[in-house]
N, C-alpha and C positions, 0 to 999 in steps of 0.2 A: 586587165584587172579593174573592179568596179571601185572609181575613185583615183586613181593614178592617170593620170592627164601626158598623152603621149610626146616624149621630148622634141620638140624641133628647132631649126636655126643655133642662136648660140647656144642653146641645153644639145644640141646633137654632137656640135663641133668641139666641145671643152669636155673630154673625156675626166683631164684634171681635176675638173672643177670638181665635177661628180667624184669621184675617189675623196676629193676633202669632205664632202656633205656624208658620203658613206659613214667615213670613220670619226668625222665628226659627231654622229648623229648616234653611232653604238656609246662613244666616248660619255657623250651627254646622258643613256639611254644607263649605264654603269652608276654615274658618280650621281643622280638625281631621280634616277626610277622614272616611270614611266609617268604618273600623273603630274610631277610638276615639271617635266621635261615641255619645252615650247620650240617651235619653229624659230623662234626671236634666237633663243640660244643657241641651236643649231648652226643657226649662221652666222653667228660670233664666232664659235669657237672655229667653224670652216672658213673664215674671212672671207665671207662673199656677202650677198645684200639680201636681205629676206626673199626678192622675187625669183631670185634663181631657184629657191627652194617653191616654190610654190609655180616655176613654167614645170615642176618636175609632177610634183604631186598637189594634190587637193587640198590634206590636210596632214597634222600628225600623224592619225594612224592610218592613211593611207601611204604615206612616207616608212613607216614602221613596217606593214604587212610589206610592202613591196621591198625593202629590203632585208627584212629575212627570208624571204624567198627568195630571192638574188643569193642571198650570201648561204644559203643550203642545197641549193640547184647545185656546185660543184663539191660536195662533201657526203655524198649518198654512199652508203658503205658498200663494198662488195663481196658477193654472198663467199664466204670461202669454202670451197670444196678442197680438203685435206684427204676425204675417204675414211676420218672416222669423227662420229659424233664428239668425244671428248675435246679433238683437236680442234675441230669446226666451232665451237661452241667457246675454245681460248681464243681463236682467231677474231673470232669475230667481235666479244668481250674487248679485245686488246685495240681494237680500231675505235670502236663506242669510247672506252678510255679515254683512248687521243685525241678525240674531239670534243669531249663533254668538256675535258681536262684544262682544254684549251682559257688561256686566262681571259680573255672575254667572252667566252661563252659563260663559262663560272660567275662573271660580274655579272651579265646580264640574262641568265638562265632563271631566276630564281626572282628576279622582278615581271619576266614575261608571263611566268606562271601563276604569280600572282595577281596578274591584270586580265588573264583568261575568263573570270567570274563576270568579270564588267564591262570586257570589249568581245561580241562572238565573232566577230570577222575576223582577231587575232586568236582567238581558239582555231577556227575553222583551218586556218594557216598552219597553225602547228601541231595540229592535227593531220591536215593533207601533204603538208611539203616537210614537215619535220619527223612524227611521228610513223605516219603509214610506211614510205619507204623502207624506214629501218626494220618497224615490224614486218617488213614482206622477206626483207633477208634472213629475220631471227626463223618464218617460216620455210623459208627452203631450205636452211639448214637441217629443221628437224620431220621434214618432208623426205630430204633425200634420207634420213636415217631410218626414216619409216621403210622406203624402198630399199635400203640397206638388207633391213633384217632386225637392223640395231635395235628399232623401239616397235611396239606393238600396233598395230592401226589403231587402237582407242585413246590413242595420245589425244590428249587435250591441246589440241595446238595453240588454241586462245590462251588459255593457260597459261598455257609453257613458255611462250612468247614473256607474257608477262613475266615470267617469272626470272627469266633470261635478260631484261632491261630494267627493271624496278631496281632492286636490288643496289646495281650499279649506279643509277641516276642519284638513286637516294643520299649513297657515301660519297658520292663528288659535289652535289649538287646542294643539298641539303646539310647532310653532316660536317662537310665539309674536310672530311678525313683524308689520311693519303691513299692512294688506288696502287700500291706496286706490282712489279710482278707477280711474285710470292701471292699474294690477297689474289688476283688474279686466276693463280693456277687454282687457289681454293675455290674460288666462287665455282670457276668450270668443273670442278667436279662435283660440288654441292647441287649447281642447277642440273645435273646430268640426273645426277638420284632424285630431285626433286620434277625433274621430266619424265622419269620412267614409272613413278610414283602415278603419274596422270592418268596412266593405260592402265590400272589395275581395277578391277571388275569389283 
């Protein structure tokens, strides 16, 4: 990645060390937002010495872009195949849930996004390693319901996608509302009618 400076010697051997810079660095990334967050405080709060931060990465948001891509690389949802659209569509609703939900995600979902306008290397990120995945599973789900039967081939898949993660983001992320099951089961059948609504001529 352009700007992340490859670890060796003691940044290879202190696996440690790294796991404090991590959560150090989300912790700081929460309580202080992204522009007046610094490398200085980073490594306060991780008890190590500015340079260890800097044998890892170039800068802030080269330290920033490289670890939410790290910390998303193992949270990619999987596509669920139930064999039918309603199900498929709570399934997969219920796992977005659980990770949006998550309480640092929540602190720090809604500062990223708002730094998107002014950094595109962190767009670009959450865009490619955040966003695209997910939307690839909202399309196989309503792919295979295509090849089902279930929905018409003029589904709006762009759409539909949309219309299947917005929604959700918005009430955890934004609203800050509570997401339960109950809400849940509604939203899945809301976006069902509002996906079948796509295909109509």
């Amino acid at each position: 990645m352009a700007g992340a400076r490859t670890a060796t010697g003691g940044a290879a051997l202190r696996p440690r060390v790294t796991d404090a810079i991590v959560g150090a660095a989300f912790a700081e990334l929460a309580d202080s937002g992204y522009a007046r967050m610094s490398m200085d405080a980073v490594a306060r709060r991780a008890g190590v010495g500015k340079a260890a931060l800097y044998r890892r990465w170039s800068s802030k948001e080269a330290m920033l872009i490289d670890l939410v891509r790290q910390s998303v690389a193992d949270t990619l949802p999987p596509t669920p195949s139930t064999g039918a659209l309603l199900s498929d569509l709570r399934e997969l609703l219920g796992t977005l849930r659980d990770q949006v939900s998550d309480p640092l995600v929540a602190a720090i979902g809604p500062t990223l996004f708002a730094e998107v306008r002014h950094t595109p290397a962190l767009t670009e990120v959450l865009r490619a390693d955040v966003a695209a995945p997910r939307r690839v599973a909202g399309e196989a789900v309503l792919r295979a319901a295509v090849a089902r039967g279930e929905l018409p081939g003029t589904v709006d898949v762009e759409l539909a996608v949309d219309l299947l993660i917005a929604p959700l983001l918005f009430r955890v992320l934004v609203a800050q509302e509570r997401c339960d099951d109950t809400f849940l089961d509604t939203l899945a059948v809301a976006i069902e009618a509002a996906v079948r609504a796509t295909g109509r001529s």
